[in-house]
C-alpha positions as CSV (number, residue, x, y, z in Angstrom):
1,X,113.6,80.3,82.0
2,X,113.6,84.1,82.5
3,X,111.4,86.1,80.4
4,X,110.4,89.9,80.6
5,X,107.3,90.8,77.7
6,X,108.0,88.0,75.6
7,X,111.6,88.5,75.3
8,X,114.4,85.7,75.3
9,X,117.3,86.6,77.9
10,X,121.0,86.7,76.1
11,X,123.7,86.2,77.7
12,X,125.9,89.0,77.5
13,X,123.1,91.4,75.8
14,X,123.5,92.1,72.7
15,X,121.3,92.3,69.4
16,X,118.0,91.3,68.5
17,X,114.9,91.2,70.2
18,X,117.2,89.6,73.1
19,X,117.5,91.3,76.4
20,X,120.9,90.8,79.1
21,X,120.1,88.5,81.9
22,X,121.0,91.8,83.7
23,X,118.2,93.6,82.1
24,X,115.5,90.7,83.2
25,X,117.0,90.8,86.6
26,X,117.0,94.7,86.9
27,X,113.3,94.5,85.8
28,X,112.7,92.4,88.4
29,X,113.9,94.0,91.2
30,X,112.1,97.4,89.3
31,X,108.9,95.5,89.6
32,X,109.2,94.0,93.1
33,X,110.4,97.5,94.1
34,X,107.2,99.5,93.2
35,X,105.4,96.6,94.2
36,X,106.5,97.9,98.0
37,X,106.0,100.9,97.3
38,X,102.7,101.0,96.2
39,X,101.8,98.5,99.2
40,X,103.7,101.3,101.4
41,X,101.4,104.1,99.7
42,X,98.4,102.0,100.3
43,X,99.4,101.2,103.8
44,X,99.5,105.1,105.0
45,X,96.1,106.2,103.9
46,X,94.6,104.3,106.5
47,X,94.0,107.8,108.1
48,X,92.7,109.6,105.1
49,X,88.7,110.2,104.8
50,X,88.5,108.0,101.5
51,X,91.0,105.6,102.4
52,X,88.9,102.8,101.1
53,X,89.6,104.3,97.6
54,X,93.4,105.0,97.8
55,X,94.1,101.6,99.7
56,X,92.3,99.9,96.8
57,X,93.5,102.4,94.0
58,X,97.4,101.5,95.1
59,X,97.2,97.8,96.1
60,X,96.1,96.9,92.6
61,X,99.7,98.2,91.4
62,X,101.3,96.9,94.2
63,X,100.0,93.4,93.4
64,X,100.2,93.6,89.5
65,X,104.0,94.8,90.1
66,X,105.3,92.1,92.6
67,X,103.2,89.5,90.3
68,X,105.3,90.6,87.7
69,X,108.7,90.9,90.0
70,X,108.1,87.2,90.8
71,X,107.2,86.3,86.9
72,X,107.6,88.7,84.2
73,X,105.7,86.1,82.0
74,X,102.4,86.9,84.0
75,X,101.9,90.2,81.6
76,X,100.6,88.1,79.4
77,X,98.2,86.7,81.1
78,X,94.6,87.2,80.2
79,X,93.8,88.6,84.1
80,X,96.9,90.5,84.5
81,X,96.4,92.0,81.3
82,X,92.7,93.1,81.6
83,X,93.0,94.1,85.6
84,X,96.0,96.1,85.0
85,X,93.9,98.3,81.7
86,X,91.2,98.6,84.1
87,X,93.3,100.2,86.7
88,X,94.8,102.7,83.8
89,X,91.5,103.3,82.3
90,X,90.5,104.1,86.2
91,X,93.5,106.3,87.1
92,X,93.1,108.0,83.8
93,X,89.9,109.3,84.2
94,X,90.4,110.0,88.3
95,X,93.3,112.2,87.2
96,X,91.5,113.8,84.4
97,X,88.7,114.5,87.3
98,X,91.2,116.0,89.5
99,X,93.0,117.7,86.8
100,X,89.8,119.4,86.1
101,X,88.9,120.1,89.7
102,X,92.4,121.7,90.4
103,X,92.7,123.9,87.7
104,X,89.5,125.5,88.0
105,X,89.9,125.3,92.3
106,X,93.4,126.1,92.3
107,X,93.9,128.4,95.7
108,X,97.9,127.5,96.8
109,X,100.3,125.3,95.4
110,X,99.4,122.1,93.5
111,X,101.5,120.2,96.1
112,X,99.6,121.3,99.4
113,X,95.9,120.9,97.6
114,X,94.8,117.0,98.9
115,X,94.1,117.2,94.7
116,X,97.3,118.1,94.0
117,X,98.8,114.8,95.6
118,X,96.2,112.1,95.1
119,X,96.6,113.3,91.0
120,X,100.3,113.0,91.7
121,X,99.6,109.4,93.2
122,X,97.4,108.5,90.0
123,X,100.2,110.1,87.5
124,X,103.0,107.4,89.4
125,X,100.3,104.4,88.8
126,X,99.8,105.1,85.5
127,X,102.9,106.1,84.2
128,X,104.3,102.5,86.1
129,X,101.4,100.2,84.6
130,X,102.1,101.9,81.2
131,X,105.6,100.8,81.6
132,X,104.9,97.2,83.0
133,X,102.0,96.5,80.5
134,X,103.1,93.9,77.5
135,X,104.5,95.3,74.5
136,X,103.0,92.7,72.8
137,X,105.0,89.5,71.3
Protein backbone atom coordinates (compact mmCIF):
# COMPACT_ATOMS: atom_id res chain seq x y z
CA UNK A 1 0.00 0.00 0.00
CA UNK A 2 1.26 3.61 -0.70
CA UNK A 3 2.03 5.70 2.24
CA UNK A 4 3.78 9.19 2.46
CA UNK A 5 4.43 10.28 6.54
CA UNK A 6 1.92 8.03 7.89
CA UNK A 7 -0.82 9.05 5.69
CA UNK A 8 -3.52 6.74 4.09
CA UNK A 9 -3.87 7.43 0.16
CA UNK A 10 -7.65 8.43 -0.93
CA UNK A 11 -8.76 7.95 -3.93
CA UNK A 12 -9.85 11.00 -5.39
CA UNK A 13 -8.30 13.31 -2.42
CA UNK A 14 -10.35 14.70 -0.51
CA UNK A 15 -10.78 15.30 3.38
CA UNK A 16 -9.21 14.03 6.39
CA UNK A 17 -5.81 13.23 7.10
CA UNK A 18 -6.02 11.32 3.60
CA UNK A 19 -3.77 12.35 0.81
CA UNK A 20 -4.73 11.71 -3.42
CA UNK A 21 -2.91 8.79 -4.80
CA UNK A 22 -1.70 11.78 -7.02
CA UNK A 23 -0.20 13.44 -4.10
CA UNK A 24 1.80 10.09 -2.89
CA UNK A 25 2.89 9.63 -6.44
CA UNK A 26 4.02 13.36 -6.94
CA UNK A 27 6.01 12.92 -3.69
CA UNK A 28 7.59 10.27 -5.03
CA UNK A 29 8.82 11.43 -8.09
CA UNK A 30 9.82 14.80 -5.72
CA UNK A 31 11.84 12.54 -3.69
CA UNK A 32 13.50 10.33 -6.43
CA UNK A 33 14.09 13.73 -8.18
CA UNK A 34 16.33 15.42 -5.54
CA UNK A 35 17.68 12.18 -4.90
CA UNK A 36 19.54 12.79 -8.53
CA UNK A 37 20.14 15.79 -7.97
CA UNK A 38 21.88 15.71 -4.95
CA UNK A 39 23.90 12.52 -6.42
CA UNK A 40 24.52 14.97 -9.53
CA UNK A 41 25.79 17.71 -6.91
CA UNK A 42 27.93 15.16 -5.24
CA UNK A 43 29.22 13.83 -8.46
CA UNK A 44 30.78 17.40 -9.68
CA UNK A 45 32.89 18.19 -6.69
CA UNK A 46 35.18 15.67 -7.51
CA UNK A 47 37.48 18.65 -8.59
CA UNK A 48 37.00 20.82 -5.62
CA UNK A 49 39.82 20.94 -2.75
CA UNK A 50 37.44 19.45 0.01
CA UNK A 51 35.60 17.30 -2.20
CA UNK A 52 35.60 14.52 0.35
CA UNK A 53 33.23 16.84 2.46
CA UNK A 54 30.73 17.95 -0.29
CA UNK A 55 30.69 14.40 -1.93
CA UNK A 56 29.69 13.08 1.58
CA UNK A 57 27.61 16.30 2.69
CA UNK A 58 25.27 15.63 -0.59
CA UNK A 59 25.17 11.86 -0.97
CA UNK A 60 23.60 11.54 2.41
CA UNK A 61 20.47 13.50 0.85
CA UNK A 62 20.70 11.90 -2.22
CA UNK A 63 20.37 8.46 -0.54
CA UNK A 64 17.76 9.51 2.27
CA UNK A 65 15.61 11.10 -0.78
CA UNK A 66 15.65 8.10 -3.30
CA UNK A 67 15.09 5.85 0.01
CA UNK A 68 12.19 7.70 0.42
CA UNK A 69 11.17 7.91 -3.54
CA UNK A 70 11.28 4.16 -3.42
CA UNK A 71 9.21 3.91 0.10
CA UNK A 72 7.78 6.87 1.68
CA UNK A 73 7.20 4.57 4.80
CA UNK A 74 11.14 4.53 5.40
CA UNK A 75 10.78 8.11 7.26
CA UNK A 76 9.78 6.40 9.96
CA UNK A 77 12.38 4.40 10.38
CA UNK A 78 14.53 4.54 13.41
CA UNK A 79 17.92 4.98 10.89
CA UNK A 80 16.33 7.14 8.38
CA UNK A 81 15.04 9.20 11.07
CA UNK A 82 18.25 9.72 13.16
CA UNK A 83 20.73 9.92 9.90
CA UNK A 84 18.67 12.39 8.27
CA UNK A 85 18.65 14.88 11.96
CA UNK A 86 22.24 14.39 11.92
CA UNK A 87 22.69 15.61 8.47
CA UNK A 88 20.34 18.81 9.40
CA UNK A 89 21.97 19.35 12.64
CA UNK A 90 25.35 19.14 10.38
CA UNK A 91 24.21 21.44 7.50
CA UNK A 92 22.87 23.80 10.13
CA UNK A 93 25.81 24.53 11.87
CA UNK A 94 28.15 24.36 8.39
CA UNK A 95 25.79 27.13 7.19
CA UNK A 96 25.83 29.09 10.37
CA UNK A 97 29.88 28.76 10.00
CA UNK A 98 29.70 30.08 6.56
CA UNK A 99 27.16 32.47 7.30
CA UNK A 100 29.45 33.92 9.85
CA UNK A 101 32.50 33.77 7.66
CA UNK A 102 30.80 35.59 4.70
CA UNK A 103 29.35 38.28 6.33
CA UNK A 104 32.37 39.39 8.14
CA UNK A 105 34.72 38.30 4.69
CA UNK A 106 32.25 39.53 2.27
CA UNK A 107 34.55 41.21 -0.71
CA UNK A 108 32.11 40.57 -4.08
CA UNK A 109 28.93 39.09 -4.53
CA UNK A 110 27.63 36.23 -2.26
CA UNK A 111 27.29 34.10 -5.46
CA UNK A 112 31.04 34.19 -6.76
CA UNK A 113 32.53 33.77 -2.98
CA UNK A 114 33.21 29.56 -2.90
CA UNK A 115 31.16 30.52 0.74
CA UNK A 116 28.56 31.93 -0.95
CA UNK A 117 27.64 28.60 -2.91
CA UNK A 118 28.67 25.76 -0.58
CA UNK A 119 26.06 27.85 2.11
CA UNK A 120 23.72 27.93 -0.82
CA UNK A 121 24.32 24.02 -1.26
CA UNK A 122 23.68 23.47 2.62
CA UNK A 123 20.45 25.96 2.59
CA UNK A 124 18.87 23.31 -0.52
CA UNK A 125 19.81 20.14 1.94
CA UNK A 126 18.27 21.45 4.70
CA UNK A 127 15.46 23.07 3.53
CA UNK A 128 14.72 19.40 1.50
CA UNK A 129 15.41 17.12 4.65
CA UNK A 130 13.11 19.61 6.62
CA UNK A 131 10.57 18.91 4.05
CA UNK A 132 11.12 15.00 3.75
CA UNK A 133 11.47 14.52 7.58
CA UNK A 134 8.12 12.79 9.27
CA UNK A 135 5.54 14.90 10.53
CA UNK A 136 4.98 12.56 12.97
CA UNK A 137 1.77 10.06 12.99
Amino acid sequence: MDHVHGYEPVEGGGGGLGISLWQCHCWRFCNVFMGFFFALAAYVQINDPDAGVWMVAYSIPAILSLLTGINPQITENLLWKSTSKLHMIGCAVGAAYLGWSIRHHLSRDIIHEEEGRELFGLTIILIWLLLAYPSGK
